[in-house]
C-alpha positions in Angstrom: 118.7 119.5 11.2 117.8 116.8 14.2 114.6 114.8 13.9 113.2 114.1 17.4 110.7 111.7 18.2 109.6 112.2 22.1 107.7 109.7 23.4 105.0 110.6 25.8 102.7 109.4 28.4 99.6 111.4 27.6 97.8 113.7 25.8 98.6 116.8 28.3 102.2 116.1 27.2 101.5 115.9 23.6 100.1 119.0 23.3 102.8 120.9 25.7 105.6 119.5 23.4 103.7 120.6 20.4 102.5 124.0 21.9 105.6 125.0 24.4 108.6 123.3 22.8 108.3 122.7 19.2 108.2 126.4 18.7 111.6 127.1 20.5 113.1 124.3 19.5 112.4 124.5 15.9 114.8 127.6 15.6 117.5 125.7 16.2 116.6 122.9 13.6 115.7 120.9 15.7 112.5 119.2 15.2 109.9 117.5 18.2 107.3 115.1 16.9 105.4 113.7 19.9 104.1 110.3 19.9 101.8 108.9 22.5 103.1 105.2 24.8 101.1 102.4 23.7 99.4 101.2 21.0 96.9 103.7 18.4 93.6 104.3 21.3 95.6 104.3 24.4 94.6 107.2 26.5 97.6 108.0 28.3 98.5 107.2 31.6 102.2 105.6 32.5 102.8 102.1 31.5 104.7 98.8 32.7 108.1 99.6 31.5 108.4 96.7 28.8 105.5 99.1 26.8 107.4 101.9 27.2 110.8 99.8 26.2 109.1 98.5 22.9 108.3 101.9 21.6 111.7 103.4 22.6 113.2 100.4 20.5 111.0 100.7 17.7 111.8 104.2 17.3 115.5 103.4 17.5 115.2 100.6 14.9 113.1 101.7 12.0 113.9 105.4 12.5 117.8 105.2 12.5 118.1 108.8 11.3 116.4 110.0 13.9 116.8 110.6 18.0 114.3 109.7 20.6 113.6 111.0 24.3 111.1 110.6 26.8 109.0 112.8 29.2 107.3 110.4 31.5 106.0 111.5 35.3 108.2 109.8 38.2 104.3 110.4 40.2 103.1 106.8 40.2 106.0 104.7 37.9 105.7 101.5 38.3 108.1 99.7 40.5 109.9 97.3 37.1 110.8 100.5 35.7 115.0 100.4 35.4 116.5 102.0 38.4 113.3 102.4 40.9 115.2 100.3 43.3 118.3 101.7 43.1 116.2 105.6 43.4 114.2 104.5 47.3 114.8 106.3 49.8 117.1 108.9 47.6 116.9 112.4 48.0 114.2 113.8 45.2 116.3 115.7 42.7 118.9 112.3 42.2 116.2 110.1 41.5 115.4 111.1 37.8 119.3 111.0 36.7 119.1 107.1 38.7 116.0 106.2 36.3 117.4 107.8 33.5 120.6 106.3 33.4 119.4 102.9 33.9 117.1 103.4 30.8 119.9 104.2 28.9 121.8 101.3 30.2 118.6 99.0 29.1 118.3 100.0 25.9 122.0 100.5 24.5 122.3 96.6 26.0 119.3 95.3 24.0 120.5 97.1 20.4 124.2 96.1 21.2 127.0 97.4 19.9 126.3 98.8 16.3 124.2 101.4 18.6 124.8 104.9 19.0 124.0 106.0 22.5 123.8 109.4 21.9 120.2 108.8 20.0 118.4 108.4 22.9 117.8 110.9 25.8 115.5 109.9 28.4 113.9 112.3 30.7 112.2 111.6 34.1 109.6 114.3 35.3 109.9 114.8 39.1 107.3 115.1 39.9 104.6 115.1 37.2 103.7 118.2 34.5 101.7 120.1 36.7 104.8 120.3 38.9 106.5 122.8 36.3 103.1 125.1 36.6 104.2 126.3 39.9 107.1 128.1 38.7 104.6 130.8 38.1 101.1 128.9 39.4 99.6 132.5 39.5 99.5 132.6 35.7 96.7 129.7 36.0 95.0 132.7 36.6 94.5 133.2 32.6 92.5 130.3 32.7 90.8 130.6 35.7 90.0 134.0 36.2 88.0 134.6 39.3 89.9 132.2 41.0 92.4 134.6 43.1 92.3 133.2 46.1 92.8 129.5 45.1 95.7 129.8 43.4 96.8 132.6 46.0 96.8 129.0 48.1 98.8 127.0 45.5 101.5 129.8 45.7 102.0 129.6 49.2 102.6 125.7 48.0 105.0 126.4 45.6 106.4 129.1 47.7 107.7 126.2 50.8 109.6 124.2 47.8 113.3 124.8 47.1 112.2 123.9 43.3 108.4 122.9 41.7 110.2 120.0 40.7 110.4 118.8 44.5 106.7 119.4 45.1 105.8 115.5 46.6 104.9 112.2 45.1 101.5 111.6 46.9 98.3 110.6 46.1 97.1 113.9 48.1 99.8 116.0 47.4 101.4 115.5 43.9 101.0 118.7 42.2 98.0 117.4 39.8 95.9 117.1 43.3 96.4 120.0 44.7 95.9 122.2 41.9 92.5 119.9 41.5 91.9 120.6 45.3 91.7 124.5 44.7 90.3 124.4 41.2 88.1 120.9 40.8 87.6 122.1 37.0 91.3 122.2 36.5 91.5 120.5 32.6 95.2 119.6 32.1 95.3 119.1 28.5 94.1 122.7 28.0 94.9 124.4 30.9 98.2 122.9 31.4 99.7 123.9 27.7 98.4 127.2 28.1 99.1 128.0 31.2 103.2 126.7 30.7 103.2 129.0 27.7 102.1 132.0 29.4 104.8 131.4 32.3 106.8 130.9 29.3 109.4 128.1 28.4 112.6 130.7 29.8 110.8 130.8 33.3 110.0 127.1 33.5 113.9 126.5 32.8 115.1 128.7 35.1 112.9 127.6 37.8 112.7 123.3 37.0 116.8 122.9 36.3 116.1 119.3 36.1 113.6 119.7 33.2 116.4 122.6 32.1 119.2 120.2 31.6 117.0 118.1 29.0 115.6 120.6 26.9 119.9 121.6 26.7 120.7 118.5 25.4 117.7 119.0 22.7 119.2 122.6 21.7 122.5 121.0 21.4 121.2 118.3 18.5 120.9 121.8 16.7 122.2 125.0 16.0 123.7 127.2 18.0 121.1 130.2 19.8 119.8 132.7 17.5 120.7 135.9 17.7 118.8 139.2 18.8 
């Protein structure tokens, strides 16, 4: 059994680790508990990376039993995050492994060398949450019904992109905005989680092989797949 603590930017991600991944990831003993950056109040939103530092070592310190991982949005980092120089001008897909590994870097050098690297596993989101909706934007529809033709026009978006997760880093164009542009009552928190599980967590891995690889390395702090 693997305890888990991911460490999130926002409410929207709370809830899809509680609602999409928990479930999956419980039946392999391996158990999510979501915790929201910041201190108790904060709303969300990404933070310098010093706030997001102090949580990640907390975590590490007083829960040494445990593992910790991320699931912060590339879409609007701030530029003293570890490895956002190093990521300019990269091509999309290698910038969250650049970020990643210099977070890794940070944090094994500040708890030295009693440390077990292997308890924390940051991920990057390239580019935000809604990004992983577009591997099957037409089930917003669930939410939205009567909205055909909108998200008939965010499938033609998604359909120009090798992968969701290369859909841009814009204020006009990140994927949060243009789903907002077609749909202006768009609620993430709810709409989001519910929407991800009716694409389901298979499709969203199969189609976001970024976002893939970490939820791997969570199944393999467990048990091997179930059968049947």
């Amino acid at each position: 059994m693997s305890r888990v603590v991911v460490i999130v930017e926002g409410q929207t991600e709370v809830e899809f680790v509680s609602s999409v991944l928990v479930p999956e990831l419980s039946r392999r003993e391996v158990y999510l508990f979501p915790r929201l950056i910041g201190k108790p109040g904060h709303k969300g939103g990404i933070r310098p990376y010093q706030s997001a530092k102090a949580d990640i070592l907390a975590c590490l310190k007083c829960e040494r039993e445990a593992f910790c991982t991320t699931m912060f949005d590339f879409y609007g980092m701030p530029e003293n995050w570890p490895g956002r120089p190093e990521a300019k001008g990269k091509p999309a897909m290698s910038i969250p492994p650049i970020v990643e590994a210099a977070m890794r870097n940070d944090i094994a050098l500040a708890l030295g060398d009693s440390y077990d690297p292997r308890r924390f596993i940051p991920y990057i989101q390239m580019y935000e949450f809604e990004a992983l909706l577009f591997s099957d934007i037409e089930k917003l529809g669930y939410c939205y019904p009567g909205q055909a033709e909108a998200i008939g026009r965010l499938a033609e978006v998604a359909a120009k992109f090798p992968t969701p997760e290369m859909i841009n880093d814009d204020p006009e164009t990140a994927p949060s905005k243009r789903i907002v542009k077609e749909i202006a009552r768009y609620q993430k928190i709810v709409a989001g989680s519910m929407t991800a599980l009716e694409i389901t967590l298979a499709k969203l891995r199969e189609k976001c092989k970024h976002f893939d690889s970490w939820v791997s390395q969570l199944e393999n702090l467990g048990l091997p797949a179930p059968r049947g």
